[in-house]
N, C-alpha and C positions, 0 to 999 in steps of 0.2 A: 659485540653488539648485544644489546640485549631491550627487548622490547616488555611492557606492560598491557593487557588489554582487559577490558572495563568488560563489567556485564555480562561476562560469559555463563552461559547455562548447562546442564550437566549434558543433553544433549550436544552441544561443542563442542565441549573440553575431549573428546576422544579423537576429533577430525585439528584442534593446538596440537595434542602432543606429539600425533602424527606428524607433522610442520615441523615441531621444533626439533622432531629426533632426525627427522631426514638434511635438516638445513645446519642441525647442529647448533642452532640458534638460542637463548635461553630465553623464552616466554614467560612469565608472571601473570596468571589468571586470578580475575580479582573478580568474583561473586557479584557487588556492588555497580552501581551504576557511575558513571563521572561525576560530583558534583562538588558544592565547597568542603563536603567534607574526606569527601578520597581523592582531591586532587591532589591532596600532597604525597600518597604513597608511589604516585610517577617520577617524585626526585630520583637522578641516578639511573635512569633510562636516557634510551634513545629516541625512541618512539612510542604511541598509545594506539592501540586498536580499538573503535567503540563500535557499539549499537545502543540506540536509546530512542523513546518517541520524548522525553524529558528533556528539556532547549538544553544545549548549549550555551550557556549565558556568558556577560562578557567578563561577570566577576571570575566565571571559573577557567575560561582560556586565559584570560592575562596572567590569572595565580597558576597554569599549565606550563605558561609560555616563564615564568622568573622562576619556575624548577624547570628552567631549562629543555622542556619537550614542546618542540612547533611544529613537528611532522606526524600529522593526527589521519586516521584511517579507519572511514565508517566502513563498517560490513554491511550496509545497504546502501539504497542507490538516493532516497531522497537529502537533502540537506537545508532543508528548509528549516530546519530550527538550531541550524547554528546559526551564531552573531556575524557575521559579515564584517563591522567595523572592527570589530576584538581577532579577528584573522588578519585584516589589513596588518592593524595597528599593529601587529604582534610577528608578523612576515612568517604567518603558518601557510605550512606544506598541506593540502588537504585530498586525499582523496575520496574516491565511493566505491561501489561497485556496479555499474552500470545494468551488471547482466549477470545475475545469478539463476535464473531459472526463470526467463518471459514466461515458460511454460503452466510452472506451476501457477502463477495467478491464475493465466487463460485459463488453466483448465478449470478451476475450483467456482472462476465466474461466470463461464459455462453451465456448471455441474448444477449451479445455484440456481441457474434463471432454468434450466431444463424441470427442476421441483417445485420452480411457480408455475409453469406453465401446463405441468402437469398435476399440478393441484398434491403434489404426494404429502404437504403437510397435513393436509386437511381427512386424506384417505387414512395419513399415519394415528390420526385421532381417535375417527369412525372406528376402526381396525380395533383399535386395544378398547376400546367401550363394545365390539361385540356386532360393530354394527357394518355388512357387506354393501351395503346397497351402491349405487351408482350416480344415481342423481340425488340434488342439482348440479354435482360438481363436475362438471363435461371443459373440456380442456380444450388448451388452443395448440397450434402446431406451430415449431420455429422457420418449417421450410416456407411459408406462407407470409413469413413477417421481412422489415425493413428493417437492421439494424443499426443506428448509427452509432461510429465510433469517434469518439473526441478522445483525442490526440493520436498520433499514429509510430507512437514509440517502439523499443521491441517486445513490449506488450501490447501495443496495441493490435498490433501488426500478429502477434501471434493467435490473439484474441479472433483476428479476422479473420484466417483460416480456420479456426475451429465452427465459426458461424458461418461461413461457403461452403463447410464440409457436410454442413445441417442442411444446405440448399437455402438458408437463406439469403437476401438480397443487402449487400453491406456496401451503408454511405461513411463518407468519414469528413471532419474537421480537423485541420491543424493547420498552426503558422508557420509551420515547414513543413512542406509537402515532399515528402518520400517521391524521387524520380520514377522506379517502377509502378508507383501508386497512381502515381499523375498518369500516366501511359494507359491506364485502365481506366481511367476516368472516374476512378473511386472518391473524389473529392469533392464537395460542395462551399462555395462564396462563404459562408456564413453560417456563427450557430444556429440563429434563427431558423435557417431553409434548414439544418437538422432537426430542429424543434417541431419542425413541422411534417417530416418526411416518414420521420421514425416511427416505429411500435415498440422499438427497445432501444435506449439510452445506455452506451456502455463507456462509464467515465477512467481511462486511462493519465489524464495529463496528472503532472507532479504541482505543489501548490506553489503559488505565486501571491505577491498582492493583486495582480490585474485578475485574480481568477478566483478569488477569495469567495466565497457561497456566491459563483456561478449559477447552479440551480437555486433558483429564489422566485418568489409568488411570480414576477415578472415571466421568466423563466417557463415556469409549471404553462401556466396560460398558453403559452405559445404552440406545445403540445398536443400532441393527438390527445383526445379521452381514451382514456383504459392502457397509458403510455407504462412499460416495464422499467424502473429503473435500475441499473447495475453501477455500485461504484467501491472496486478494488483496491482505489488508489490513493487518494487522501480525503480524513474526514472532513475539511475544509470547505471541500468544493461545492458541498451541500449544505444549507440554510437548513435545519431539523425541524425547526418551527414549520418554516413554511412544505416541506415536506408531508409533515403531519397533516397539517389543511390540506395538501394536493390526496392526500390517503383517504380522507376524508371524508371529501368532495366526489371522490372516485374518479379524478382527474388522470392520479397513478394508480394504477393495477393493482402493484406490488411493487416491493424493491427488496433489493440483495446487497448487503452491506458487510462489509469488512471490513470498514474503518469508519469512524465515528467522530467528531469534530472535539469533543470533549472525553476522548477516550483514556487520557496518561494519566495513569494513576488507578484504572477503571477496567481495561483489557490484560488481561494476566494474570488477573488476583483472582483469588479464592473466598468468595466473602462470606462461604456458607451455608446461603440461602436465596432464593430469587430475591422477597422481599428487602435482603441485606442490603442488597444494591443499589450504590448513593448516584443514583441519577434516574428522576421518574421520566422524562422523555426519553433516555435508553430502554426501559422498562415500558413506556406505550407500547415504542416498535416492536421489541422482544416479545408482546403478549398475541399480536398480530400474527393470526396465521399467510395473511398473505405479506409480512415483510420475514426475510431470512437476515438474520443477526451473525455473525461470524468475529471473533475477538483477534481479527488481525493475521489469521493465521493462512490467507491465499501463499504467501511464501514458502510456508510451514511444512516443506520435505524433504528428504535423507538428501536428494542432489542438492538442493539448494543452500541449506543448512553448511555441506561442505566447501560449498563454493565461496556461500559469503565468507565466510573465516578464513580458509587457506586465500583465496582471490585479496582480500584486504593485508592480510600479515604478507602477502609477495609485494600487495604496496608499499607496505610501509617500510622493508625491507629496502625496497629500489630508492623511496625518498631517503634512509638516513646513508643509503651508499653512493649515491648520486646527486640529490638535490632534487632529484624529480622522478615522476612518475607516468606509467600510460592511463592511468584514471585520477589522473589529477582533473581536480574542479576549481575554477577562475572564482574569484568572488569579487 
């Protein structure tokens, strides 16, 4: 057996060889990302391990799938940017990773909205210019606020014990209602009646077309004034444009972002310099003391790190031994 995986970074590569010394397995860690031009170094494999926000196109599974590799294994959990018809067509094995660490998001989107609300960017300013003072900038409290969570995954769901643990009051949305959540009566009819309940908006669902910039001017309006936005989870869900008007207007607070609708290509690199930075509406919110910018990195720790990698290479393991897998994904 012998497996390929795409995109690994030096941070991994120690949690691979761990894997392949204990499994006896031979791994091939390829620096690169999958695309038409490293799909051919997978001939002669069994299987591919990836991670990428860069699609999955269908030129590059069909040329995956005629070198012979159809049991393909993200080490994350979204898959909204593979090709669905190029999987059909091609009778790929696909898994994810459902659950590598709820935790770490919750806590980073947490961590985030507790230094809006505590105003710490603005203090961190004053501080190095010399300056102690206290006001204007007076703070609000999370135990006093309404949080609503949209989707109720197991991050949402982890997310909503961190804000019960604050004492705050947590509403939620989703099209599959969690049994224990039902029982508590944590759910509300509709986004709207979130839209309107909340003082913090905390966006856990994965992207969809039916969900595609979700938050849009439509959307904002519905809203409390001075509403907190939090979104962890894909930069899709959010219209940027109309965000910015809702910043604006002071319809939103603030918001706390780690993911960014136009981010591939933009979250990971090193350009330099702020100015380097080839996207001026990333660069409005980045200037904003009251928006917190984050380049994707809510995942971004020692458990999680471990999990995605060894968790996918046991996938992909089980697909080319079996034919299937326990985190296989339907498409």
């Amino acid at each position: 057996m012998k497996i390929i995986a795409y995109g690994i970074r030096d941070d991994e590569q120690p949690y691979l060889e761990q894997w392949s010394k204990e499994q006896g397995i031979e791994v091939k860690a390829v620096g690169d990302l999958l695309d038409d031009k490293t799909v051919d170094l997978a001939k002669g494999y069994d299987g591919a391990v990836v991670y990428q926000q860069k699609p999955y196109t269908a030129a590059v599974l069909d040329k995956l799938a005629a070198n012979g590799v159809t049991n393909l294994s993200l080490r994350n959990v979204g898959v909204d940017n593979v090709d669905a018809d190029a999987v059909k067509r091609n009778g790929f094995k696909v898994t994810n990773v459902p659950a590598y660490s709820p935790e770490a998001i919750a806590e980073l989107t947490v961590t985030q909205l507790m230094r809006l609300l505590r105003r710490t960017p603005t203090f961190d300013r004053k501080q190095a210019n010399g300056d102690l003072t206290w006001a204007p900038d007076i703070a609000d409290e999370l135990n006093s606020m309404t949080v609503g969570i949209v989707a109720t995954g197991r991050i949402g769901r982890a997310a909503m014990k961190i804000y019960q643990g604050f004492g705050a009051k947590v509403i939620a949305y989703d099209v599959f209602h969690n049994p224990e959540l039902e029982k508590q009566g944590i759910y509300v009819d509709t986004l709207d009646e979130l839209y309107a309940q909340a003082d913090v908006i905390s966006l856990h669902a994965p992207a969809t077309k039916d969900n595609e910039k979700m938050l849009n001017d439509d959307a904002f309006s519905k809203m409390k004034d001075g509403v907190w936005i939090l979104n962890p989870a894909r930069g899709a869900l959010i219209d940027t444009d109309a965000l910015i008007r809702a910043l604006d207007s002071g319809k939103v607070a603030g918001a706390a972002l780690d993911v960014y609708e136009d981010e591939v290509g933009i979250f990971n690199t090193d350009f330099g310099s702020f100015d380097a930075i080839p996207d001026e509406r990333l660069k409005n919110l980045m200037k904003r003391e009251n928006v917190l910018v984050t380049p994707h990195i809510a995942f971004y720790t020692k458990t999680a790190v471990k999990n995605m990698v060894q968790f996918a290479l046991n996938n992909n393991k089980q697909l080319i031994e079996t034919g299937k897998a326990e985190n296989e994904v339907k498409f």
